[in-house]
C-alpha positions in Angstrom: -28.1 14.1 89.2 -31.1 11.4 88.0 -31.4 9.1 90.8 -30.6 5.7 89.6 -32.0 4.4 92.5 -36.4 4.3 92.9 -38.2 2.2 95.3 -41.5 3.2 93.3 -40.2 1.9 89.9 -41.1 -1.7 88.5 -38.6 -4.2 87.4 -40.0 -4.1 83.9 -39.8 -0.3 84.0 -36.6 0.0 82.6 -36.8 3.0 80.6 -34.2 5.8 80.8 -33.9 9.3 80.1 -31.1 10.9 78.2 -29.5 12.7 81.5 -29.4 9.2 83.0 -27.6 7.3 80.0 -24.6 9.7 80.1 -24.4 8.7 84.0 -21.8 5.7 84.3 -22.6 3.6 87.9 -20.1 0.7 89.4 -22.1 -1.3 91.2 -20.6 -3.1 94.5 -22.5 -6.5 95.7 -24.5 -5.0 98.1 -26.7 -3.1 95.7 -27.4 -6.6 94.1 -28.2 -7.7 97.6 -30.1 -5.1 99.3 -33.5 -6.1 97.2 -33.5 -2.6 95.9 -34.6 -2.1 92.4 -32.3 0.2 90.3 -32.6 1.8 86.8 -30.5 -0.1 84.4 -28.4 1.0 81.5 -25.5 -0.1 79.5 -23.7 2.2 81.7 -23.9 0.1 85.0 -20.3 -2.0 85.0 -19.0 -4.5 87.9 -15.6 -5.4 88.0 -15.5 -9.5 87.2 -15.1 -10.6 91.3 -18.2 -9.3 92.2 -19.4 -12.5 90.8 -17.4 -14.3 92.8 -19.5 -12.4 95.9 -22.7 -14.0 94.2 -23.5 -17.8 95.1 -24.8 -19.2 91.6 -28.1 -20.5 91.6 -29.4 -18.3 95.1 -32.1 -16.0 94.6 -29.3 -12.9 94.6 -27.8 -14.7 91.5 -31.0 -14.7 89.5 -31.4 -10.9 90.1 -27.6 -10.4 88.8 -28.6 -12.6 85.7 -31.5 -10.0 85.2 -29.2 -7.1 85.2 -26.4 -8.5 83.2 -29.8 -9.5 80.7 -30.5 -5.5 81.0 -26.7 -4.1 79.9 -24.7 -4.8 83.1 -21.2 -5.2 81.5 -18.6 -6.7 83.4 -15.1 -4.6 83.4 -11.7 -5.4 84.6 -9.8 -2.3 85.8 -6.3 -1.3 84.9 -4.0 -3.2 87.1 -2.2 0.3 87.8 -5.2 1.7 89.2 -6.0 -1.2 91.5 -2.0 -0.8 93.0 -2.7 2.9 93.4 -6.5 2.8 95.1 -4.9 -0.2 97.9 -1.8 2.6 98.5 -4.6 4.9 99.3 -6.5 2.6 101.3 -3.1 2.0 103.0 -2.9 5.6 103.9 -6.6 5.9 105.4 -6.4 2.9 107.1 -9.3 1.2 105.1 -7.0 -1.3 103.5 -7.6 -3.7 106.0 -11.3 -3.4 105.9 -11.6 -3.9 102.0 -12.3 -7.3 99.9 -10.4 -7.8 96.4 -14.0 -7.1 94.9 -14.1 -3.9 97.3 -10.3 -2.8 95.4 -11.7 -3.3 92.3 -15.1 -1.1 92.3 -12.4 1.3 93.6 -10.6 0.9 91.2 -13.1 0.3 88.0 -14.8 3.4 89.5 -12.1 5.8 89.2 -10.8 4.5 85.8 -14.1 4.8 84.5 -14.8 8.1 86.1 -18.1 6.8 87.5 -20.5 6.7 90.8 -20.4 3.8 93.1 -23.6 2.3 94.1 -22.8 0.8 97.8 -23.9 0.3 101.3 -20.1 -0.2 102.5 -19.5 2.5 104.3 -15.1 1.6 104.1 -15.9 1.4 99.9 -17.7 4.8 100.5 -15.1 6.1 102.9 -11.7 5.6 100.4 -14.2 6.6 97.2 -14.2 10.0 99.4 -10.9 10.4 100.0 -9.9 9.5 96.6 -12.6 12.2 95.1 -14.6 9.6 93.3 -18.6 9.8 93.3 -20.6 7.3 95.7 -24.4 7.0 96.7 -25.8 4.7 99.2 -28.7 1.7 97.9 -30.5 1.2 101.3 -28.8 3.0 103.8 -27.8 6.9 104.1 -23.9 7.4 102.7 -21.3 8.5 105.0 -20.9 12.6 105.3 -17.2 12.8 106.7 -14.5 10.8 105.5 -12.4 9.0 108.6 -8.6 7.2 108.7 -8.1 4.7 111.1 -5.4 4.7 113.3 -3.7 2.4 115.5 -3.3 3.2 119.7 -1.9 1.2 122.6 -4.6 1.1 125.3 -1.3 1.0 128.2 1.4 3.7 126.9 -1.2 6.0 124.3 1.6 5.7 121.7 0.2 5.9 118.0 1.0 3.2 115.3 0.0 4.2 111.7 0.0 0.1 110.8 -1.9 -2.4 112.6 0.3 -4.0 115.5 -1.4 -6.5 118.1 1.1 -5.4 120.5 2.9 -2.8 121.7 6.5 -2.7 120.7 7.4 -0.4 123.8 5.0 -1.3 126.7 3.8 -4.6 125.3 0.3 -3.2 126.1 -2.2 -4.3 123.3 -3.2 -1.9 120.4 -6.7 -1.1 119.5 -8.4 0.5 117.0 -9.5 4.0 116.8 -11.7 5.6 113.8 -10.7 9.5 113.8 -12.4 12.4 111.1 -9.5 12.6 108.6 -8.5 15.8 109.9 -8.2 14.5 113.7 -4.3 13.7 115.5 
């Protein structure tokens, strides 16, 4: 696969090869603000509230203006899609972790069949589960996928929803991040 992604390319070097246009990307808002330079094609798409992440007028808005000026097109996925990506998110335990805008990369990503372009390591944990194709911008992706799961610190009993309390000890429930394969 072409990286889309080249710290040694120029922002007016936006020439492509052919192995690159067929590639689809969704980008997520950290890609726009990690100060990373990307390759851009008509074949980069953000769902619409990923401008919503982007304060108008900032310096970060000005670099999204330059990639919607290059072919960024702005997609809104199917509404089924979005419904079945938080059920997912449900089961993993991410759901809770995840923005509207974070749904809907999801969600754009798989409809389209294309590769996410994020730092989030939640995004990149559901995309995972869900089979879809991520690679991190600045940071190194995630190589296991994890579920969260829910534990009283008093009693040990497991919750698979978030609870603040224990329903049987009244002890409080924490957190616990487990390789999807754990408990």
């Amino acid at each position: 696969m072409i990286d889309p992604i080249d710290s040694t390319v120029g922002e007016n070097n936006l020439s492509l090869t052919a192995i690159e246009v067929l590639m689809k990307y969704v980008l997520d808002t950290s890609v726009i603000l990690s100060g990373k330079d990307i390759h851009l094609s008509d074949q980069m798409f953000i769902p619409p509230s990923i401008t919503d992440e982007i304060q108008k007028g900032g310096r970060w808005y000005k670099k999204f203006q330059r990639y919607q000026a290059a072919g960024l097109r702005i997609v809104t996925p199917p509404g089924t899609v979005i419904e079945m990506i938080k059920k997912q998110a449900k089961k993993t335990g991410d759901f809770l972790r995840l923005s509207e805008a974070d749904i809907e990369v999801l969600a754009l990503a798989y409809h389209l069949n294309a590769v996410i372009l994020t730092d989030d390591y939640t995004i990149q944990n559901l995309a995972r589960s869900l089979n879809i194709g991520y690679k991190g911008v600045a940071q190194k992706e995630i190589e296991k996928e994890y579920r969260w799961a829910y534990r009283c610190k008093k009693c040990k009993r497991w919750f698979d929803e978030p609870v603040e309390e224990c329903f049987i000890c009244g002890g409080e429930v924490s957190t616990v991040k487990m390789e999807s394969d754990d408990r």
